[in-house]
N, C-alpha and C positions, 0 to 999 in steps of 0.2 A: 504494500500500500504506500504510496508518496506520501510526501508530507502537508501537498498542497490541497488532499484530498480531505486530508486530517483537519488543517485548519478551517476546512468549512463546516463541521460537524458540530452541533450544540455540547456541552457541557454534559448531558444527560445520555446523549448518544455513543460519546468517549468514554463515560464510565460505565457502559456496558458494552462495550466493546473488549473494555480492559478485562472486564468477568468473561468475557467468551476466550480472550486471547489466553486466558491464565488456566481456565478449565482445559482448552485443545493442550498447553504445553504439559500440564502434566497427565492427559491421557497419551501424548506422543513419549514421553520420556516412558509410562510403564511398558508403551509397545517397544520401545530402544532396550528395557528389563530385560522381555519375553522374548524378544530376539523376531520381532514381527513387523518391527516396522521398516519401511521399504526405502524409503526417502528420510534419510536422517538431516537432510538440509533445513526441513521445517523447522527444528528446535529453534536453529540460527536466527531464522528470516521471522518466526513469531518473537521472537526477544526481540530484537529489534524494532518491528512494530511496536509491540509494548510499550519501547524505550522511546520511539516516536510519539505515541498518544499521551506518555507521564509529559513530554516535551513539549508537548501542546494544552495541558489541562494547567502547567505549571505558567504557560506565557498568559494564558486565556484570565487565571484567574488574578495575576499582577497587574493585569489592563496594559494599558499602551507604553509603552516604553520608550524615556524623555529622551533622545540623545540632540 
């Protein structure tokens, strides 16, 4: 997901995004356990969404930023 997609998203939309992205990482992590999961690049690429939408709930909630 970009991050441009990110920042148009409400407040309320990002934090349940974050509950979806954090339930998929640890049902991919127990299939990485089992030895079932096929694509282990997702772990990667959901963390970093994550770390993209904390990235944007943290600018959202500062407001606009003086420079």
């Amino acid at each position: 997901m970009k991050y441009t997609e990110i920042q148009q998203k409400s407040l309320q939309e990002l934090e349940n995004m974050i509950k979806d992205l954090s339930i998929g990482i640890g049902k991919a992590r127990f299939e990485l356990a089992n030895n079932t999961l096929k694509n282990t690049s997702i772990i990667k690429k959901t963390k970093k969404d994550v770390a993209r939408i904390l990235t944007s709930i943290k600018n959202k909630k500062s407001g606009p930023s003086k420079k």
